[in-house]
N, C-alpha and C positions, 0 to 999 in steps of 0.2 A: 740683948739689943732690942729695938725698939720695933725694930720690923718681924713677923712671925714666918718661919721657914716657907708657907705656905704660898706666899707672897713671892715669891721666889719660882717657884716651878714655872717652867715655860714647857709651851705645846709645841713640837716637833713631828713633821707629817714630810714622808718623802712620797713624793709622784712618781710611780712609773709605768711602765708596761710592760708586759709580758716580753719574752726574748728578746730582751734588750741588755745587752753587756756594759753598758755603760752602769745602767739601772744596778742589774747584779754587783756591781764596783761600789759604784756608792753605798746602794745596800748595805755592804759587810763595813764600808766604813765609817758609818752612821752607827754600825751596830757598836762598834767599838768604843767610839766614841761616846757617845750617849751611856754603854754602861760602864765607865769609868766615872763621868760626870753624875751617874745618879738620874739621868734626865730619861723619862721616858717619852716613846715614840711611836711610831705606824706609817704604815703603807697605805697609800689608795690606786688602784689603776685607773688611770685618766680613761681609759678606753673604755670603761664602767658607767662612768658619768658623761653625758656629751658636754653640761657647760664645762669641765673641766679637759676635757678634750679639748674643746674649743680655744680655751683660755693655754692653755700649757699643753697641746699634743704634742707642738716640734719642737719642745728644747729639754725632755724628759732626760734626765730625772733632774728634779726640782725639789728645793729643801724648803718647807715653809716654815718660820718660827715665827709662834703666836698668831698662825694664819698671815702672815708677809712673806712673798717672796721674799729668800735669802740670797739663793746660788740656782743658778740651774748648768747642768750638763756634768761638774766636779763638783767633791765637795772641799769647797777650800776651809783644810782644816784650822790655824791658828783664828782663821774669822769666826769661824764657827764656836771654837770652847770661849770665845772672848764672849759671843750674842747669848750662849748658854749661862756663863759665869756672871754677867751684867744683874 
């Protein structure tokens, strides 16, 4: 094909924070996701950063792909392998 796999990879970053259940949720379901899909990923705790505190403290956890907000609070998965698979 014309396009080289490289081109393809997208950046995947979940926001959250420490003892937080929702975060731990999404966590594993990101984790699964992402290594099915081949797509690699990372954690940042908002409460590390203040602009990102600032920006996303109350609606943690948050999925950025390519640095955009995706989702925040679940992770809605068919949206998700769709913006992955794009």
């Amino acid at each position: 094909m014309w396009w080289q796999a490289d081109e393809m990879r997208h950046e995947v970053t979940l926001l959250v924070r420490s003892d937080c259940h929702a975060c731990a949720a999404a966590r594993a379901d990101l984790a699964r996701i992402c290594a099915e899909l081949g797509v690699p990923w990372q954690t940042s705790d908002v409460d590390a950063d203040p602009s990102l505190r600032a920006e996303y403290g109350d609606r943690v956890p948050v999925i950025l792909v390519d640095g955009q907000e995706h989702s925040c609070w679940t992770v809605r998965e068919a949206r998700l392998r769709a913006a992955l698979t794009r």
